[in-house]
N, C-alpha and C positions, 0 to 999 in steps of 0.2 A: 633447307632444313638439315640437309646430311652434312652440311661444312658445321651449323649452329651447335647442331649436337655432336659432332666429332668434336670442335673445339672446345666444349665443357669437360667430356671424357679425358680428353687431349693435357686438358688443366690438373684434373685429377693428379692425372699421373705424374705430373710436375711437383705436384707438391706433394708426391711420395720417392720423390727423387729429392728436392729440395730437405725433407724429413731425414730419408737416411742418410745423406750428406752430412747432415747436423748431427748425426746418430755417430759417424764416422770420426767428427771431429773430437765429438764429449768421448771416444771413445781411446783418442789418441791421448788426452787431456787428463785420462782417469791411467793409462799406464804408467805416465811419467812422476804420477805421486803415489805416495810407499801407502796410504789410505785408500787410498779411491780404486787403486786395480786389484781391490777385493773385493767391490760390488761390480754388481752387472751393471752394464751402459743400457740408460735408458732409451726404447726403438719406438715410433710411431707405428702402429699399424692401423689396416683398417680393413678389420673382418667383414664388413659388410657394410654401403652404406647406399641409399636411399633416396631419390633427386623428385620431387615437384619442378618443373618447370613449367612455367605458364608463357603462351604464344599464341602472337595473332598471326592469322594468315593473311600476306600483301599481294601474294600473286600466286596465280597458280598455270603451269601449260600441261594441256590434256591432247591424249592423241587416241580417235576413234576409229573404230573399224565399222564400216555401213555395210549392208549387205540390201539384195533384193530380196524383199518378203514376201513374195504373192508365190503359192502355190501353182505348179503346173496346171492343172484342171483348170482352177480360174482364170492364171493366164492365157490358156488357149482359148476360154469362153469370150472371156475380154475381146479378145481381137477379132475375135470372129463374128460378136456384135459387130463388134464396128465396122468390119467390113461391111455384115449385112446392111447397114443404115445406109454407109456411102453410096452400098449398089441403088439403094430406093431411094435416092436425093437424087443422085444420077437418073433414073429413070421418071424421077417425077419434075426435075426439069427439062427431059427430052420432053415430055407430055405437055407442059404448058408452053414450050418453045411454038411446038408445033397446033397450036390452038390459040394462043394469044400474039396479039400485035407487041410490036416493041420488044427490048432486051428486059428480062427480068435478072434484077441486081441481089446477089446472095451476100448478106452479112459472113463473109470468112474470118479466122485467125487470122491475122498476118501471121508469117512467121517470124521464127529467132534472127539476130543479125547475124547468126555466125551457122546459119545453116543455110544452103546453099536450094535453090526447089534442084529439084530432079526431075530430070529431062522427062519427056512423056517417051515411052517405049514404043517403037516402032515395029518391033518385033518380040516374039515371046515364044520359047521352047515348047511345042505342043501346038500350036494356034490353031483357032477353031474346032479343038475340040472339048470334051467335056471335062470338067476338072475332077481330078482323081484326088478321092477322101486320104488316100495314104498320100501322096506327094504332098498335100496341103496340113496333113499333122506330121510331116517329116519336115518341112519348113518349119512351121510354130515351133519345135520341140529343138532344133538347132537355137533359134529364137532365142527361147527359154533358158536353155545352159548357155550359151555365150552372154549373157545376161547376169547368169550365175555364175560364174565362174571369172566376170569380167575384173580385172586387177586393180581397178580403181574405179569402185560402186558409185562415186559422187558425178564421174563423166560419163554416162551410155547415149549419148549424144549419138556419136558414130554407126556404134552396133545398131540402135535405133533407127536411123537413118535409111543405112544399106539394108536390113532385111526388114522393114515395112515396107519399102519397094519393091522391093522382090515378091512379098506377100501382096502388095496393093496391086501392082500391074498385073503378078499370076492371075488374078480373082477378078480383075477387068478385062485380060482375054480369054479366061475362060467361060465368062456370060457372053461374049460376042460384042461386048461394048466398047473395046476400045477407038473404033472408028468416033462412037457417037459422044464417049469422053473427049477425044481431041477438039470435035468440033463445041462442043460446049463449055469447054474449060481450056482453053487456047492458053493460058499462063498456068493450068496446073492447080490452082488452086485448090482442087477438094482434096488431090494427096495433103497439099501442104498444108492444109486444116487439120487431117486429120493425123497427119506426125506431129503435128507441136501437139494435139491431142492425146497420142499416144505416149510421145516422149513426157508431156506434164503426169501420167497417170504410171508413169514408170517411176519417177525422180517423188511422186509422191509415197510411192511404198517402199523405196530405198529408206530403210532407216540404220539409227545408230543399236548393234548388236551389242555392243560393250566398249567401255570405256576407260583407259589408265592414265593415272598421273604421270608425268615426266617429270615434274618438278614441282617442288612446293616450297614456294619462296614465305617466309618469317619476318616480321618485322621484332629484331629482335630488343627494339630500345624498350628498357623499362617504364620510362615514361608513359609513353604510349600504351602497353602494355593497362598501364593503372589508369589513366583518364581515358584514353578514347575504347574501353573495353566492354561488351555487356556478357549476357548469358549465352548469347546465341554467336559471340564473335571470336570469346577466347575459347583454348581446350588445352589440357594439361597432357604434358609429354611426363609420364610416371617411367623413372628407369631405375635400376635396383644394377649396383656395382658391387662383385663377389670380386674379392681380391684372393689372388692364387701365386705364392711365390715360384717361381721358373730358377733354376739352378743350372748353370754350366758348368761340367765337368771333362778334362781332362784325361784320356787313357792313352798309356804309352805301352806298345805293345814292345818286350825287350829283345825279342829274337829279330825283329826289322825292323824294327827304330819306328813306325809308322806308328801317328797320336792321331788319335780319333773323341771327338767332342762327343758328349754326352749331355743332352738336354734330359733335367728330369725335373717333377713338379713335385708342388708344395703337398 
């Protein structure tokens, strides 16, 4: 768009270069007869003039900025569901472990291919005892801003990863279940269900905050222009050209010989 339209302007001018050119010659042309260098030489101007251009757009590249939209308050509820439910999946298949014959098979997520499960925690800062409400919304709330703050909103892949584990193994040794998670989920699977869960309900509220052009490419053949065009495809570039003569002048200062240019306008 900005070469199409600089080179229209770009033309303009050319052919106010081309004009006083012309102005210059008729002007040589009128001194050398004893008639004519007693009129004025006639000069092209152009006080003002006025462009319709009509263009279809062939391409365009856009560059967005995504952010995560979910308020704190909800994001700490969110997770804290979901904790809650894991803990009660967790304990309602200790329960039918221990009451029913045979392995019972739980429909999981699989996960992502480019996430790796995470190891089951063997140990965990505090163990056995009771989980303290500020250490658990001092987690979340790291969570939260690294989240926010993360520099490329379309990957939380990573942050996702490391501190749902953090938060998921806290919350399984401080109910005292880590023992009975190992033995019931030997490959890990309810974290790993519930990160691609989590991570899908992150990458869902990432959205686009705003949006700019980088380029906006013109198809600028007239043809095209007139047959492949409707109401809803062309739009008219309106540009208004104020012509301003620019005058360089010359000052020569005579005590130090030093010439200095003087730009003045019309």
């Amino acid at each position: 768009m900005s070469d199409y339209i600089g080179f229209i302007f770009s033309e303009v001018t050319r052919a106010r270069v081309i004009a006083d050119s012309e102005s210059r010659r008729i002007a040589e042309l009128y001194a050398t007869d004893e008639v004519l260098k007693n009129f004025s030489v006639p000069r092209f101007k152009i006080p003002e003039m006025n462009l319709s251009i009509p263009v279809i757009v062939s391409g365009a590249k856009f560059s967005t900025v995504l952010a995560f939209s979910v308020k704190k308050d909800d994001f700490i509820a969110f997770l804290q569901t979901k904790m809650k439910n894991a803990l009660t999946t967790l304990r309602i298949k200790m329960r039918r472990i221990s009451t029913l014959p045979g392995k019972i098979d739980i429909d999981l997520v699989r996960p992502r291919p480019n996430i790796i499960a995470q190891p089951i925690r063997s140990a965990v800062k505090g163990r056995g005892s009771k989980k303290d409400p500020a250490s658990d919304e001092k987690m979340l709330n790291e969570f939260y801003i690294l989240l926010k703050e993360n520099s490329d909103p379309s990957d939380p892949d990573n942050i996702v990863h490391i501190k749902w584990s953090e938060y998921f193994f806290a919350a399984i040794e401080s109910h005292k279940l880590l023992d009975d998670y190992k033995k019931h989920y030997p490959n890990n699977e309810l974290y790993i269900q519930t990160l691609n869960e989590v991570l899908e309900w992150v990458k869902h509220y990432t959205i686009v905050v705003s949006t700019r052009i980088d380029n906006l490419l013109v198809d600028p053949e007239t043809n095209t222009v007139k047959n492949n065009s409707t109401d809803s495809t062309i739009f008219l570039i309106n540009a208004k050209i104020m012509e301003e003569g620019i005058f360089i002048k010359s000052v020569k200062n005579t005590e130090t010989g030093e010439e200095n240019k003087i730009v003045e306008f019309e």
